[in-house]
C-alpha positions in Angstrom: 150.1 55.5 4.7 150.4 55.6 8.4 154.1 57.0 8.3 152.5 60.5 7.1 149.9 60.4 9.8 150.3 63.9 12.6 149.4 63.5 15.9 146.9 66.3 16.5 146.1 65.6 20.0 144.9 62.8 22.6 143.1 62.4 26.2 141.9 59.6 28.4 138.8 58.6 29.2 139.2 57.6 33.0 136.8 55.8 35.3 135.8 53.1 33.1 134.7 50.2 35.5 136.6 46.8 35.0 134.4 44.6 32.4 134.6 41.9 30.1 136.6 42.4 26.7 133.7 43.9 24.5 131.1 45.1 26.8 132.4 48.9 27.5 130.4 50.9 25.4 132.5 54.1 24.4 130.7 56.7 21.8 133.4 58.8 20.4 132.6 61.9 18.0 134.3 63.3 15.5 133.5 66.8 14.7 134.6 69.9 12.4 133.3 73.3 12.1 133.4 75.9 9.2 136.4 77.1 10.8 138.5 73.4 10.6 138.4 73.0 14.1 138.3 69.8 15.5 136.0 68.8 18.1 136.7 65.2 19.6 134.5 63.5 22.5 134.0 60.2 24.6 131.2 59.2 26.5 131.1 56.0 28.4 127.9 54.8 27.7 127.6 52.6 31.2 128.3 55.5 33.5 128.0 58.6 31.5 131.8 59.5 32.5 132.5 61.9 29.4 136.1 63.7 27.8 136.6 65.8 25.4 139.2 67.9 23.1 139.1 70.5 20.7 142.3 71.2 18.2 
């Protein structure tokens, strides 16, 4: 359940124009290598404004 979740990490993706409840389009990626290292983006789809984190 939730209670044995970790926090591994977080960001912000910043510079997202004000718009109507459902019209940002964020892409987030989730992404682990051989090596269990985590790979984490979001992209902005509107203005290409992008963040990142690997863990």
């Amino acid at each position: 359940m939730t209670k044995d979740n970790n926090l591994l990490g977080k960001f912000d993706l910043t510079g997202i124009p004000p718009a109507p409840r459902g019209v940002p389009q964020i892409e987030v990626t989730f992404d682990i290598d051989a090596n269990g290292i985590l790979n984490v983006s979001a992209v902005d789809k509107s203005t290409g404004k992008e963040n990142k984190i690997t863990i």
